[in-house]
N, C-alpha and C positions, 0 to 999 in steps of 0.2 A: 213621118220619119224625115229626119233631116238629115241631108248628104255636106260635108265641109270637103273640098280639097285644101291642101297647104295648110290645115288643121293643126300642126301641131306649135306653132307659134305665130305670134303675130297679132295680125286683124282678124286670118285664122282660128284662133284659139282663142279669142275673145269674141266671135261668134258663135263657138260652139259652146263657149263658158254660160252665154247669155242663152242661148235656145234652151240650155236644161233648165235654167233657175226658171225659165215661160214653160217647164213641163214635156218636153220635145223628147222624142228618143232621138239620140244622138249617134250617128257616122261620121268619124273623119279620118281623114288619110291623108298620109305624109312618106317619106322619102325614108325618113330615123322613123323604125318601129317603135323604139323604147320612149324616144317624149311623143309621138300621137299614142300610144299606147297610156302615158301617166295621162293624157289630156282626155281621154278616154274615162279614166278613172275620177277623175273629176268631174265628169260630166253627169255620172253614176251617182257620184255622192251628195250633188247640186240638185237633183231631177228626181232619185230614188228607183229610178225605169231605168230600162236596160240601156246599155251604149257601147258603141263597140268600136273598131281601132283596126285599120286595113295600111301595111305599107304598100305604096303604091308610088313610082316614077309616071308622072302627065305626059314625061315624053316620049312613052310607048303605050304604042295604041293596043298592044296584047294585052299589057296590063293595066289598062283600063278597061280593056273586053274581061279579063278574068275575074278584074275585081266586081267590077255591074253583076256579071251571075253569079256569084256569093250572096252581092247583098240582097238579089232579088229573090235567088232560092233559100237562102239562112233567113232572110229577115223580111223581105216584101217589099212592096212598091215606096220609091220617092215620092215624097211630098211636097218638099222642098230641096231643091241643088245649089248652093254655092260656090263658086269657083273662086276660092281666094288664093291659090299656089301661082307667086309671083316672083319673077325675077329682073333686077336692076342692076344697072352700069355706069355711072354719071361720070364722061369722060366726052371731048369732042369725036364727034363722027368718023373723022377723018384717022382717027388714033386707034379704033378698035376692029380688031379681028373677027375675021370671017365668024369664027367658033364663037364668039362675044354674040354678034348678030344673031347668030341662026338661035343658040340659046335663048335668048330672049324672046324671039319672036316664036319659037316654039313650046313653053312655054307659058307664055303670058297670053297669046293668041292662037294658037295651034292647036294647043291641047285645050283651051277651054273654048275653042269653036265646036271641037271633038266629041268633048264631053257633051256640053249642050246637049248636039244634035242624039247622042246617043239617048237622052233622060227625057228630052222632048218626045220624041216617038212616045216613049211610055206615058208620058205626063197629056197625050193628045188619047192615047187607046182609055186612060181610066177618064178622063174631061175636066182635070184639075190638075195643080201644080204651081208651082214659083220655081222659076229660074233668078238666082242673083248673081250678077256678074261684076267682079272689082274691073273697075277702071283707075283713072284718077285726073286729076285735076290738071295733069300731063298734057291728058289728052285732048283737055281745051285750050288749055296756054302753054304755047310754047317758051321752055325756060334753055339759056347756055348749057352745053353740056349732058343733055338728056333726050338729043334726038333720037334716038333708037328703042328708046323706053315708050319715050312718048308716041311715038309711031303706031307702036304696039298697044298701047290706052286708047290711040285714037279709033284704031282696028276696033276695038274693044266695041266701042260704042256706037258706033256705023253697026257693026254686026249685031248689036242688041238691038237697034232700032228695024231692020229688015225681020227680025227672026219675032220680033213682038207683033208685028203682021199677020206672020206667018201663022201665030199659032194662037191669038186672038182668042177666032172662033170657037176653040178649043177648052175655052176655060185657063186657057195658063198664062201666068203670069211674066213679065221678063222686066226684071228689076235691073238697071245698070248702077253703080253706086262709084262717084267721083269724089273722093277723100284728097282733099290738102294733105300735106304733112302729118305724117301720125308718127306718134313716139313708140315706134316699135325696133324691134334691131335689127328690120332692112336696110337702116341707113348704113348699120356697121361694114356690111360687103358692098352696096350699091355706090356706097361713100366715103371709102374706107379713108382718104386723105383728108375728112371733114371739109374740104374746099366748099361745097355746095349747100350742105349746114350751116355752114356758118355765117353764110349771108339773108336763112333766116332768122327773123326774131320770133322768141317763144309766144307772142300772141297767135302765131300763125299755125303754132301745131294742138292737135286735137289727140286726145287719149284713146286706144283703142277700143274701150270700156265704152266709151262716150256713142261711137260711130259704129260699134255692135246694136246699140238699144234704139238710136238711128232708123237702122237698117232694118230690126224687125218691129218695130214700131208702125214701117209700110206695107210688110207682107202680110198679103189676102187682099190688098186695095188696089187701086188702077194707076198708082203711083208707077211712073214712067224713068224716074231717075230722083238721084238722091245726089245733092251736091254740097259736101260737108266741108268745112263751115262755109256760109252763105255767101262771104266772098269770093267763094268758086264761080257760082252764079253770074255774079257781076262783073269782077274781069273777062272770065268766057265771054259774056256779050258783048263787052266793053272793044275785046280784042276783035273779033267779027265785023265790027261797025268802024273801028279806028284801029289799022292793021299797023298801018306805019307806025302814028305815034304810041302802039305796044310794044312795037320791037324796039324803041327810042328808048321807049320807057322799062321795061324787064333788062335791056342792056344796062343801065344806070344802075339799076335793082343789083344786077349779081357781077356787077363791077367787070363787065366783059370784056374789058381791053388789057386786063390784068390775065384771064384765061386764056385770052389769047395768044399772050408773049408763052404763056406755060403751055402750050402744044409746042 
């Protein structure tokens, strides 16, 4: 059985689109009952096995305690966990409120430290499991305008690298997955001014469809992270090794002196 958070659209929902078409009974949960609930049904009619549709806010820990004993007592142990319930801002640091920060970092990092730790315990008691955790491409290269996001990706990944130690031994897996740009409609609120869009070109974004089939194409393997598309890889390194001329460089990229005057 497959657990989605942020399930009902997105990277989300083309997660859970792809584990039934692989046969999976499918969980996911979202915020709006009524579209995790149609994603649900979709999942049903893609896989033919049962699937089910749990609202739930990540940034209460009550309700993520209520929802885990449902799915354990209605339906049984996780097999696999995704935490794709993500939230973005792309705005200078200096410009956004308290409330902007905390959301985000709780969130994007908070609640999927949370969760984890909650599914982990189970996933260590039966000696099997996959944890998959969104990151993104954030969290290795730093871009204008997205420090708070990317903070919270970089958390991301630090945290998947300690927590896949931990549980190793264990049988379970901890899958981190750092997606470029994807054409999903997190840009519509993360970006609502198009500023940050616009200074990519469409070679650079990937379909969610695409980075679904991705992502389960690794799980059951000792794959450690998924860096989609492969230019993730290579800037990330790139930046590590030549820190200066990245920032020379990604400035040039998203025309930062133009951002600048607009703070």
């Amino acid at each position: 059985m497959v657990l989605i958070t942020g399930g009902s659209s997105g990277i989300g929902k083309a997660l859970a689109l792809e584990a039934a078409r692989r046969g999976a009974i499918v969980v996911v949960t979202a915020r709006n009952k009524e579209r995790v609930s149609a994603v649900a049904k979709q999942c049903l009619l893609l896989s033919g096995r049962p699937a089910f549709a749990y609202q739930m806010d990540v940034t209460s820990p009550d309700e993520i305690d209520a929802v885990l004993n449902k799915i354990s007592h209605q339906i049984g142990g996780i097999d696999v966990l995704v935490n794709s319930a993500g939230l973005g801002k792309f705005a200078p640091a200096a410009s956004q409120s308290y409330k902007t920060l905390k959301g985000m970092n709780d969130v994007n990092l908070l609640a999927l430290m949370y969760i984890s730790r909650c599914v982990a315990k189970q996933m260590m008691n039966q000696g099997y499991g996959a944890i998959i955790n969104l990151g993104s491409a954030d969290g290795k290269i730093p871009t204008p305008n997205s420090a708070v996001y990317s903070a919270t990706k970089a958390g991301v990944i630090q945290f998947d690298n300690v927590l896949r130690m931990e549980v190793a031994d264990y049988g379970v897996q901890v899958l981190t997955v750092n997606p470029g740009p994807v054409n999903t409609p997190f840009f519509d609120k993360a970006d609502h001014n198009g500023n940050y869009r616009s200074h990519l070109p469409k070679w650079m974004f990937i379909s969610a469809d695409e980075l679904a089939r991705r992502v389960w194409n690794n799980v059951g393997y000792k794959t450690r992270e998924i860096n989609v598309p492969s230019y993730v890889s290579y800037l990330g390194w790139a930046y590590q090794v030549f820190p200066g001329l990245g920032d020379w460089a990604i400035k040039k990229f998203f025309d930062f002196q133009q951002n600048k005057q607009e703070l």
